[in-house]
mmCIF file of the N, C-alpha and C atoms, coordinates in Angstrom:
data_MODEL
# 
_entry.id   MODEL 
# 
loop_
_atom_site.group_PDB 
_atom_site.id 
_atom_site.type_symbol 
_atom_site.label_atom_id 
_atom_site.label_alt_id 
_atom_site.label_comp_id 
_atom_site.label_asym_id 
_atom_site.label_entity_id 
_atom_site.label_seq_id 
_atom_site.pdbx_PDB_ins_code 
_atom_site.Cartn_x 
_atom_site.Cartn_y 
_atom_site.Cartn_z 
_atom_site.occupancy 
_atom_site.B_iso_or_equiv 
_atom_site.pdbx_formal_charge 
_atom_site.auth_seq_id 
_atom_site.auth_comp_id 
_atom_site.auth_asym_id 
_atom_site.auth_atom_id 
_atom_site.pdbx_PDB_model_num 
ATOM 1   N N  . UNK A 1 1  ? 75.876 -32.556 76.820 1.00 0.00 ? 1  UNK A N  1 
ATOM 2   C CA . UNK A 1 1  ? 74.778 -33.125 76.081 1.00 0.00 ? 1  UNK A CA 1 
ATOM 3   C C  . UNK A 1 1  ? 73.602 -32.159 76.099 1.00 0.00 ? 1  UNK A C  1 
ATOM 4   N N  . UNK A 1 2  ? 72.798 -32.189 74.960 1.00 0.00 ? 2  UNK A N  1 
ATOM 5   C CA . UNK A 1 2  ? 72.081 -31.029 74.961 1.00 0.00 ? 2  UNK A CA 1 
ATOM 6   C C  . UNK A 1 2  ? 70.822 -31.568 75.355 1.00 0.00 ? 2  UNK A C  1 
ATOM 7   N N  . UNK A 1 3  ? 69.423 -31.068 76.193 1.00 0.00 ? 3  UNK A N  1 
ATOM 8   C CA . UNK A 1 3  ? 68.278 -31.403 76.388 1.00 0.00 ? 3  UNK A CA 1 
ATOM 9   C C  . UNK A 1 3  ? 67.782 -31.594 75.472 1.00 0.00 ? 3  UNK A C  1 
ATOM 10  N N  . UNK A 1 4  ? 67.044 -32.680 75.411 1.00 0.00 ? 4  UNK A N  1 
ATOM 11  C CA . UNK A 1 4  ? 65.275 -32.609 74.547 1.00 0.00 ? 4  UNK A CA 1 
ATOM 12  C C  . UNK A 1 4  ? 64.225 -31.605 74.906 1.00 0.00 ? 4  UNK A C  1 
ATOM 13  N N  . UNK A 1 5  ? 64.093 -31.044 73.524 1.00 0.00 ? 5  UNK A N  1 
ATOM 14  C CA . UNK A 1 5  ? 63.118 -30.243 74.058 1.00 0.00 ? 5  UNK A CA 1 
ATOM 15  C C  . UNK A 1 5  ? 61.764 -30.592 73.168 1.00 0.00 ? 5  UNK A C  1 
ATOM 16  N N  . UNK A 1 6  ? 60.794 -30.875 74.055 1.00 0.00 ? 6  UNK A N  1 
ATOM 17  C CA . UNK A 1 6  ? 59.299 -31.898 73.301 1.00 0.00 ? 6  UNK A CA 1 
ATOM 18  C C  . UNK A 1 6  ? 58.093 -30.606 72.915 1.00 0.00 ? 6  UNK A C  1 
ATOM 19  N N  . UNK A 1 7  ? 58.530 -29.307 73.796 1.00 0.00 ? 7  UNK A N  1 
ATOM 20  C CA . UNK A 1 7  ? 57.717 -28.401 73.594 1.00 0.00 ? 7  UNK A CA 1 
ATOM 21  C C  . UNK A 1 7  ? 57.342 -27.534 72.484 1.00 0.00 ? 7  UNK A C  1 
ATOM 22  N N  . UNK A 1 8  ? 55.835 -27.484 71.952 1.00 0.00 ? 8  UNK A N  1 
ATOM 23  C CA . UNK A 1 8  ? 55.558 -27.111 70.853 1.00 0.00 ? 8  UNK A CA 1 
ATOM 24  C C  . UNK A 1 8  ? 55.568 -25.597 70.503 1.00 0.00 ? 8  UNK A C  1 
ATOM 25  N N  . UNK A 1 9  ? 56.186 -25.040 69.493 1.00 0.00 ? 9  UNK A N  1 
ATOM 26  C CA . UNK A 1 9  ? 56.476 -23.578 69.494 1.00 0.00 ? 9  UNK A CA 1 
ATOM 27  C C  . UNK A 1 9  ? 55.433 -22.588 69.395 1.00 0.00 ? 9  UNK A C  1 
ATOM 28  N N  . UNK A 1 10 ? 54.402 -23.461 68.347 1.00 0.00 ? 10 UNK A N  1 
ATOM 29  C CA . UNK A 1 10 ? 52.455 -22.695 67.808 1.00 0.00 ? 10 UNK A CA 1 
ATOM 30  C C  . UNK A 1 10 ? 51.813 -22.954 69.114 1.00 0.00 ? 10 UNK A C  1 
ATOM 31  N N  . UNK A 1 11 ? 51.658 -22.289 70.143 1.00 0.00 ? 11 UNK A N  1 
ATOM 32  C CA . UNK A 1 11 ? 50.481 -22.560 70.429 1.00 0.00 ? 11 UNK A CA 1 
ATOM 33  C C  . UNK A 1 11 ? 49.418 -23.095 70.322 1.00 0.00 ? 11 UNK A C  1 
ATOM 34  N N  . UNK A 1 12 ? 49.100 -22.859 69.304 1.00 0.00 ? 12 UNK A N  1 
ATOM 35  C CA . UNK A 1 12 ? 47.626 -22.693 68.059 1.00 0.00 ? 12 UNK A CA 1 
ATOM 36  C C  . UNK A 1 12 ? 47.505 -24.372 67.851 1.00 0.00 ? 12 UNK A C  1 
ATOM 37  N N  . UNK A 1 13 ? 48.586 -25.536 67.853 1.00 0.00 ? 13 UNK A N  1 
ATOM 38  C CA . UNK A 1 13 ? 49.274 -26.274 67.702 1.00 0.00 ? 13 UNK A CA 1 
ATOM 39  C C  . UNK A 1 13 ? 48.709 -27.186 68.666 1.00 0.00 ? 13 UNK A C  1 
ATOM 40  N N  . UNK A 1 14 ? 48.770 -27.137 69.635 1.00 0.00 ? 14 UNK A N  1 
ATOM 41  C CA . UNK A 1 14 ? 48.930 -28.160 70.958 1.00 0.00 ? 14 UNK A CA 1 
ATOM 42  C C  . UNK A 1 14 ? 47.463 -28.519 70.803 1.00 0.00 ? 14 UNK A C  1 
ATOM 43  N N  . UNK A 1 15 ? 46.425 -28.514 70.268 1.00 0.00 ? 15 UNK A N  1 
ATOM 44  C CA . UNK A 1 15 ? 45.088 -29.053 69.935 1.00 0.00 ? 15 UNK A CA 1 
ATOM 45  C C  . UNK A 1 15 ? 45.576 -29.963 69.246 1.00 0.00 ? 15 UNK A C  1 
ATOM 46  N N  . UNK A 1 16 ? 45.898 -29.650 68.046 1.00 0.00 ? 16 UNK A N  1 
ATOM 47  C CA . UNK A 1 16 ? 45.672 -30.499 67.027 1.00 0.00 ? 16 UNK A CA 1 
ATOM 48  C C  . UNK A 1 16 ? 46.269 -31.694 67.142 1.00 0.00 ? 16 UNK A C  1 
ATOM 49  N N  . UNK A 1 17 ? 47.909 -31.332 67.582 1.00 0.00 ? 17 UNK A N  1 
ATOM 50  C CA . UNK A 1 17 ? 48.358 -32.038 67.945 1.00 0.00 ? 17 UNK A CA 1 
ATOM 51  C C  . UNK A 1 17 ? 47.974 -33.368 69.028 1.00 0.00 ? 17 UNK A C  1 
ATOM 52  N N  . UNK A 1 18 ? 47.101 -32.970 69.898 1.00 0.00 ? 18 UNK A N  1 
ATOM 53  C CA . UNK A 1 18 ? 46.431 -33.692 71.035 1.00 0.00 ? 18 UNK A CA 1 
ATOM 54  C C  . UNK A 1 18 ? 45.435 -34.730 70.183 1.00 0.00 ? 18 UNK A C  1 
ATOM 55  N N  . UNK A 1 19 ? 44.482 -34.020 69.575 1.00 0.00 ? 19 UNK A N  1 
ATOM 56  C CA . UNK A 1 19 ? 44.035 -34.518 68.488 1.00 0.00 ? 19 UNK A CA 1 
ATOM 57  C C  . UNK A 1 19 ? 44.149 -36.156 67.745 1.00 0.00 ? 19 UNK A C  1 
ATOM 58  N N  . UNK A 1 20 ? 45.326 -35.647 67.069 1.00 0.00 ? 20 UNK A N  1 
ATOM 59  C CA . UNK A 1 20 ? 46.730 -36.408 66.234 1.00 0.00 ? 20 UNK A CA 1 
ATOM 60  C C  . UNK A 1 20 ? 46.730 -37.885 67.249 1.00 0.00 ? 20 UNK A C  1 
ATOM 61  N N  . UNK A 1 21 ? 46.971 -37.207 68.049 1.00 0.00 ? 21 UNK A N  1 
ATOM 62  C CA . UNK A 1 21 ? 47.770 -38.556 69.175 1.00 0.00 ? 21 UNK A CA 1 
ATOM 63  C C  . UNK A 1 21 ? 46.498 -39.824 69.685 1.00 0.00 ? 21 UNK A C  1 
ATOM 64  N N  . UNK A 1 22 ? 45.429 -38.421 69.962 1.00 0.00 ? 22 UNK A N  1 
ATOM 65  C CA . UNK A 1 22 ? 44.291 -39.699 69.936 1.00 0.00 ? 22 UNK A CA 1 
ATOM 66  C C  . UNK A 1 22 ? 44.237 -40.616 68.975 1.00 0.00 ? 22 UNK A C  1 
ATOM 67  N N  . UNK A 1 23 ? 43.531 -40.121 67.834 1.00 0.00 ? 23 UNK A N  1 
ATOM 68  C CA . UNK A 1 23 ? 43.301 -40.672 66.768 1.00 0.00 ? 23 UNK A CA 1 
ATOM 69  C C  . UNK A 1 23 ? 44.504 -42.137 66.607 1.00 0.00 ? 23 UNK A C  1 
ATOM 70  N N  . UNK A 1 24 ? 45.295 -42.002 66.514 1.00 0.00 ? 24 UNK A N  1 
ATOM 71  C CA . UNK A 1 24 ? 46.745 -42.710 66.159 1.00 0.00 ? 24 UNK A CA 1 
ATOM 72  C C  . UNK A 1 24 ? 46.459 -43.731 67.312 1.00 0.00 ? 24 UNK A C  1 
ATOM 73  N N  . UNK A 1 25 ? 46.208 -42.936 68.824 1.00 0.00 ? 25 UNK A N  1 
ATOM 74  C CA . UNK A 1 25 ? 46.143 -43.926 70.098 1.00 0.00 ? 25 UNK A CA 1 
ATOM 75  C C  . UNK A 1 25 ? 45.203 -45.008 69.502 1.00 0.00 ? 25 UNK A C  1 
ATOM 76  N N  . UNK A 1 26 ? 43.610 -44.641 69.152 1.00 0.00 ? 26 UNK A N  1 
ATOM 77  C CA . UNK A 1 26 ? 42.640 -45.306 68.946 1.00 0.00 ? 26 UNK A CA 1 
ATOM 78  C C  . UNK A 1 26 ? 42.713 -46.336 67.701 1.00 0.00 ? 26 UNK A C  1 
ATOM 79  N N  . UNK A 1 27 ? 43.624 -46.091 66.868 1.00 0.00 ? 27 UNK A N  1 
ATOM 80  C CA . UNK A 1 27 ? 43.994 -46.786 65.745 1.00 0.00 ? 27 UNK A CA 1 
ATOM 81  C C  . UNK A 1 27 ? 44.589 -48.359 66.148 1.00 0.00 ? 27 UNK A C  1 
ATOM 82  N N  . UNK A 1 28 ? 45.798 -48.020 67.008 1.00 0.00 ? 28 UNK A N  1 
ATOM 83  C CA . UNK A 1 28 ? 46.438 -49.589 67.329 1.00 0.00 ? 28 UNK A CA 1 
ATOM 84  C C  . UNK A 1 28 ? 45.808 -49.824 69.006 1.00 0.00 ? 28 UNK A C  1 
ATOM 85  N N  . UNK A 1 29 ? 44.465 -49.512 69.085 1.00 0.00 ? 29 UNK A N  1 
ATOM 86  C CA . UNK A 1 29 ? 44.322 -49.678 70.311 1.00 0.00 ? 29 UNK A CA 1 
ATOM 87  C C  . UNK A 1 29 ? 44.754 -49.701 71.759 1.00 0.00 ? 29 UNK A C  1 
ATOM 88  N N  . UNK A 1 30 ? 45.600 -48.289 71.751 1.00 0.00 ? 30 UNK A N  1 
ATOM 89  C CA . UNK A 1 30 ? 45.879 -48.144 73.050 1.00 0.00 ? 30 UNK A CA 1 
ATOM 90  C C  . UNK A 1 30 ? 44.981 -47.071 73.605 1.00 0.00 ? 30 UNK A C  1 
ATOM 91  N N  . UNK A 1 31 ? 44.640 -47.214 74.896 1.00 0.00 ? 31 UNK A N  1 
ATOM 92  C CA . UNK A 1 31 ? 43.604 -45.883 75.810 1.00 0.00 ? 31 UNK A CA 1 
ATOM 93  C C  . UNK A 1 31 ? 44.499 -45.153 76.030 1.00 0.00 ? 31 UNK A C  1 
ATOM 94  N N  . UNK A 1 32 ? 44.528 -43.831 75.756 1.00 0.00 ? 32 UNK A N  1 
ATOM 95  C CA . UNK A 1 32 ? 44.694 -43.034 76.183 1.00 0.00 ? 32 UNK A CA 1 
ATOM 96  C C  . UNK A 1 32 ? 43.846 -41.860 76.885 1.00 0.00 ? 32 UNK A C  1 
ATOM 97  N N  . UNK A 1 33 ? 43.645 -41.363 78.366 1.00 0.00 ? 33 UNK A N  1 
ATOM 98  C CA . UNK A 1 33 ? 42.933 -40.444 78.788 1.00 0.00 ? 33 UNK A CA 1 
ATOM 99  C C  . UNK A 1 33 ? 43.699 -38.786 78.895 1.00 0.00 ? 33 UNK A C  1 
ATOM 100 N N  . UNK A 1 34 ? 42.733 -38.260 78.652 1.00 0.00 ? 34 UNK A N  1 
ATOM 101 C CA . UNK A 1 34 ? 43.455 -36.719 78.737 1.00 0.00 ? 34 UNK A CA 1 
ATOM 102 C C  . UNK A 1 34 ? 44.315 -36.143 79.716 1.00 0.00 ? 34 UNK A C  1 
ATOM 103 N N  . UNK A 1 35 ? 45.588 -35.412 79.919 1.00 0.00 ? 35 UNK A N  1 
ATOM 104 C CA . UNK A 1 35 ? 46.527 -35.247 80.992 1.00 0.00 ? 35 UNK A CA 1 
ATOM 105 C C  . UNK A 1 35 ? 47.176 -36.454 80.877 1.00 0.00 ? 35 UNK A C  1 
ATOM 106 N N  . UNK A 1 36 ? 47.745 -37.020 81.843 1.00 0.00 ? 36 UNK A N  1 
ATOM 107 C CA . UNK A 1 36 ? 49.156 -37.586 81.901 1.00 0.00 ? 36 UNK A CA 1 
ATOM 108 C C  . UNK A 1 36 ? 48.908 -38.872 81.557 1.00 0.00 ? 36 UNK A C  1 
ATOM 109 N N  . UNK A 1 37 ? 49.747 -39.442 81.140 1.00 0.00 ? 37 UNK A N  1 
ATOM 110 C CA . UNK A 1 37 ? 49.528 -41.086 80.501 1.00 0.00 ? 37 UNK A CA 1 
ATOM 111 C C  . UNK A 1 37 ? 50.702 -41.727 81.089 1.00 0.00 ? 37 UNK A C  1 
ATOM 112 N N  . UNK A 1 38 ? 51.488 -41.198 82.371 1.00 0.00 ? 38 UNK A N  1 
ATOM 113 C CA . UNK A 1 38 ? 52.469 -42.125 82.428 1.00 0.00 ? 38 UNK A CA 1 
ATOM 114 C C  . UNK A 1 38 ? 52.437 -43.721 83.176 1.00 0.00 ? 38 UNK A C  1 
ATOM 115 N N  . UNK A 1 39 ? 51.592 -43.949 83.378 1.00 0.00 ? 39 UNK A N  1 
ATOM 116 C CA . UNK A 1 39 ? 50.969 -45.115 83.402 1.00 0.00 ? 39 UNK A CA 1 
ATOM 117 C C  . UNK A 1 39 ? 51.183 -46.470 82.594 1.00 0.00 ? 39 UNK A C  1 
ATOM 118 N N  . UNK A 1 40 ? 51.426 -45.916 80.982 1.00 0.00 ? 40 UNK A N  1 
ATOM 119 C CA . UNK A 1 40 ? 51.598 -46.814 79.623 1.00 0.00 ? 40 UNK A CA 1 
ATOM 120 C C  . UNK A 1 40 ? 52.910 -47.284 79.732 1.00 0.00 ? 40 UNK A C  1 
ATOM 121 N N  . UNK A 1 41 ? 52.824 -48.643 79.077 1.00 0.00 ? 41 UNK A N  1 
ATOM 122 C CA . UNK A 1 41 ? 54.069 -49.379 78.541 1.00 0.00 ? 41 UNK A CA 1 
ATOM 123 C C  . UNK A 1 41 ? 54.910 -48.775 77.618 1.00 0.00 ? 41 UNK A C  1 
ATOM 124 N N  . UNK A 1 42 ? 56.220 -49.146 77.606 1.00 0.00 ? 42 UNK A N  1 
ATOM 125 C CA . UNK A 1 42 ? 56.779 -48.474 77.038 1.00 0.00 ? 42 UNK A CA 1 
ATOM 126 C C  . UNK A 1 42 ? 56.597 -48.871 74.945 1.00 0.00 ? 42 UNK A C  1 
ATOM 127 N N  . UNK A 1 43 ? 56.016 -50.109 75.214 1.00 0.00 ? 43 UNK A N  1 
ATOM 128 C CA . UNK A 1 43 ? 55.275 -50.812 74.085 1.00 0.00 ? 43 UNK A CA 1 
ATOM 129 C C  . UNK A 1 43 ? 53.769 -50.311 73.659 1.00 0.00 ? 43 UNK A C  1 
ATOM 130 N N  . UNK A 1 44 ? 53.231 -49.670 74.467 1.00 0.00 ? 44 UNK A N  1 
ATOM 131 C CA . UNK A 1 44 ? 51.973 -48.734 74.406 1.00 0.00 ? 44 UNK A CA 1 
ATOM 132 C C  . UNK A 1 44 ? 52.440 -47.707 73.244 1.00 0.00 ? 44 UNK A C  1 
ATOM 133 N N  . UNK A 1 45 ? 53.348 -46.828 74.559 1.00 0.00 ? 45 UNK A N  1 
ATOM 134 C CA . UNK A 1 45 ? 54.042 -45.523 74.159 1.00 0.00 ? 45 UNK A CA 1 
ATOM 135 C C  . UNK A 1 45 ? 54.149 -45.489 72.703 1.00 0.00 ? 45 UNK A C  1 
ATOM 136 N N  . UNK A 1 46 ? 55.459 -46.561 72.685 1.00 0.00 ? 46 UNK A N  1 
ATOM 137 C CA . UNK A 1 46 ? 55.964 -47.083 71.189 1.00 0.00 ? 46 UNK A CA 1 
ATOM 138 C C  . UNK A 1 46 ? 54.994 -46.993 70.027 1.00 0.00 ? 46 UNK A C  1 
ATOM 139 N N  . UNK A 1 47 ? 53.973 -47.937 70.518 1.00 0.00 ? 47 UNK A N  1 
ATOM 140 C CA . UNK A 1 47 ? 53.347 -47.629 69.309 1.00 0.00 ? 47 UNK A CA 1 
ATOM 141 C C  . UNK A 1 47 ? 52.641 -46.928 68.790 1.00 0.00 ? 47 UNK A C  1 
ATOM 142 N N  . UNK A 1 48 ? 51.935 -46.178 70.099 1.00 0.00 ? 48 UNK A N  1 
ATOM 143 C CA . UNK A 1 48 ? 51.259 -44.657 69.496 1.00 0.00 ? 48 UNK A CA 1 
ATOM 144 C C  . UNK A 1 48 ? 52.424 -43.423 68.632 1.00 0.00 ? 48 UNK A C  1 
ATOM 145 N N  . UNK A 1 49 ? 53.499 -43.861 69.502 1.00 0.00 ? 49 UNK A N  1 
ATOM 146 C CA . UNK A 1 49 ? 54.501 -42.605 68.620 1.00 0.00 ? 49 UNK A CA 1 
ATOM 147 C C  . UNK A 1 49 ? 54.609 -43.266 66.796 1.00 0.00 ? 49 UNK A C  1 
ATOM 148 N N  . UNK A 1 50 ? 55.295 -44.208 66.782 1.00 0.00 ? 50 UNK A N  1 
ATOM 149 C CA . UNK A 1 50 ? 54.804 -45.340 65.490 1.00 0.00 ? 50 UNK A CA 1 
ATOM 150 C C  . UNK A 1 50 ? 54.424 -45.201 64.758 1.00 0.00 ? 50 UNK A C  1 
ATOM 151 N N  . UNK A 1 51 ? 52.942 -45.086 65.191 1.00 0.00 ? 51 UNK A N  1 
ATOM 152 C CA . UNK A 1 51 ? 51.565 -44.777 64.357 1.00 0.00 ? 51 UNK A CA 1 
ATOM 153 C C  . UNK A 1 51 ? 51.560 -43.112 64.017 1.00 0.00 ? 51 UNK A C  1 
ATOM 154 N N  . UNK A 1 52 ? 52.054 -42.567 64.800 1.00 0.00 ? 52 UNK A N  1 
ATOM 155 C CA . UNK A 1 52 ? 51.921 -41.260 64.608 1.00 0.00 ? 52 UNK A CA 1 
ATOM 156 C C  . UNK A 1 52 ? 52.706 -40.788 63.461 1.00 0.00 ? 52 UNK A C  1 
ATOM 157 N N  . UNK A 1 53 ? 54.442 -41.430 63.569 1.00 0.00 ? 53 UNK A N  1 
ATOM 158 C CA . UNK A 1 53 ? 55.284 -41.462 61.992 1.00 0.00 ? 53 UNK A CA 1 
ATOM 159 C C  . UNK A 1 53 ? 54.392 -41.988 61.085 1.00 0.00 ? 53 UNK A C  1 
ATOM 160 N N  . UNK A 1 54 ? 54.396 -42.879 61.084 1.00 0.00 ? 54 UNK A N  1 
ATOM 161 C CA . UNK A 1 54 ? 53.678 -43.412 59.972 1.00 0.00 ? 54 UNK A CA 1 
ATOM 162 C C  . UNK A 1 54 ? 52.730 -42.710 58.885 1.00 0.00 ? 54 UNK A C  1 
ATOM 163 N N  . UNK A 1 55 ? 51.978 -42.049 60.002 1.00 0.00 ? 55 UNK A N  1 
ATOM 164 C CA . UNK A 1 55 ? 50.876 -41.237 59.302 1.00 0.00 ? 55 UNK A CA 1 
ATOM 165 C C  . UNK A 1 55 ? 50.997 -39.945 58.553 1.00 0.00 ? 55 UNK A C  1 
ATOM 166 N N  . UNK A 1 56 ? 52.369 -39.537 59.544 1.00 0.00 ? 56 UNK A N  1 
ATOM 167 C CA . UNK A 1 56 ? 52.950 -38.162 58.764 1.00 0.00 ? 56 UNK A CA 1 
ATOM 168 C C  . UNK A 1 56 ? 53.601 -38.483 57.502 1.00 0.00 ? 56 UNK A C  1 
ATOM 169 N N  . UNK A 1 57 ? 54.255 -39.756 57.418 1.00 0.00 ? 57 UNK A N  1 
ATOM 170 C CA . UNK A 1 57 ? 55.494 -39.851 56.413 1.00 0.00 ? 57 UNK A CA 1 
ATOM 171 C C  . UNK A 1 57 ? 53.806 -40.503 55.159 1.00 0.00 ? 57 UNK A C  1 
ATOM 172 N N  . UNK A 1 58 ? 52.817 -41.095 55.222 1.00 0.00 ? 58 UNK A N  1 
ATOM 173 C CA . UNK A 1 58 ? 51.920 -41.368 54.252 1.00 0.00 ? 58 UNK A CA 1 
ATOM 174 C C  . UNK A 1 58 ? 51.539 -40.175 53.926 1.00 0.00 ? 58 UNK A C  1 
ATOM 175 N N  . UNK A 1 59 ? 51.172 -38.940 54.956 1.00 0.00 ? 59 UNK A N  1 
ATOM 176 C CA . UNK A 1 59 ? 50.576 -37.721 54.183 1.00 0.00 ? 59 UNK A CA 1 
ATOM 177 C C  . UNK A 1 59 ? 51.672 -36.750 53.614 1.00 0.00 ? 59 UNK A C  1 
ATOM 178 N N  . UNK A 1 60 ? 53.208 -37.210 53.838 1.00 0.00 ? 60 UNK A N  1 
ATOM 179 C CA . UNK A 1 60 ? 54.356 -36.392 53.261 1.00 0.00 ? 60 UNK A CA 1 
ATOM 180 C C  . UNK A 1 60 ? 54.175 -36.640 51.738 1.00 0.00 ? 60 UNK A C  1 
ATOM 181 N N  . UNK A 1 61 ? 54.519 -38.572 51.565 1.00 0.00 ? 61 UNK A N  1 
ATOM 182 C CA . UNK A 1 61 ? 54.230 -38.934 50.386 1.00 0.00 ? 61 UNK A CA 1 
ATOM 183 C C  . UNK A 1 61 ? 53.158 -38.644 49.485 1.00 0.00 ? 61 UNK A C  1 
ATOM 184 N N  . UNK A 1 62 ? 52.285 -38.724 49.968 1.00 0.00 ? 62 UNK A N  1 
ATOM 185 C CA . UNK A 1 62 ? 51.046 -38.359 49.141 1.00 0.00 ? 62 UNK A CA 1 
ATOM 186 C C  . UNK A 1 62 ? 50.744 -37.031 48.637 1.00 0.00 ? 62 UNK A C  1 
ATOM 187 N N  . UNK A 1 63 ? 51.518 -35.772 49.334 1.00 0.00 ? 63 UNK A N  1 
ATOM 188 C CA . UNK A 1 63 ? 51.798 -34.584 48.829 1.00 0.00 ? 63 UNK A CA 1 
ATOM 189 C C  . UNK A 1 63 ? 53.011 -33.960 48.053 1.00 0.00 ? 63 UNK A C  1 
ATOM 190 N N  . UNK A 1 64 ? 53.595 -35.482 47.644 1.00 0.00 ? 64 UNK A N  1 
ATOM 191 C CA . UNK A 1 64 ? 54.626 -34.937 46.676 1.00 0.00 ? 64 UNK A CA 1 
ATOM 192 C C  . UNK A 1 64 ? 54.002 -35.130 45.844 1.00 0.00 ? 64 UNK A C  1 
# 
């Protein structure tokens, strides 16, 4: 079985990305603090990742 690998290849990247996740966190109201969050539900988690599709697949659509 092959690993997951979560690590981002841009450098340049890992801001924005951090960014991204707030924003999305602050949207369905979950806290998130900077560094480790393993603390969160897995229903937290869920829905910040969620929110985070969501937002990519509205700005995919909207640029076709």
């Amino acid at each position: 079985m092959s690993k997951k690998n979560s690590r981002i290849n841009v450098p340049e990247a890992r801001e924005a990305m951090d960014k991204f996740k707030m924003e999305a966190a602050s949207e369905v109201g979950v806290n998130l603090k900077e560094g480790y969050n393993g603390d969160l539900s897995s229903r937290e988690a869920g829905s910040v990742g969620g929110q985070m599709v969501k937002k990519m697949i509205e700005s995919y659509e909207k640029n076709l």
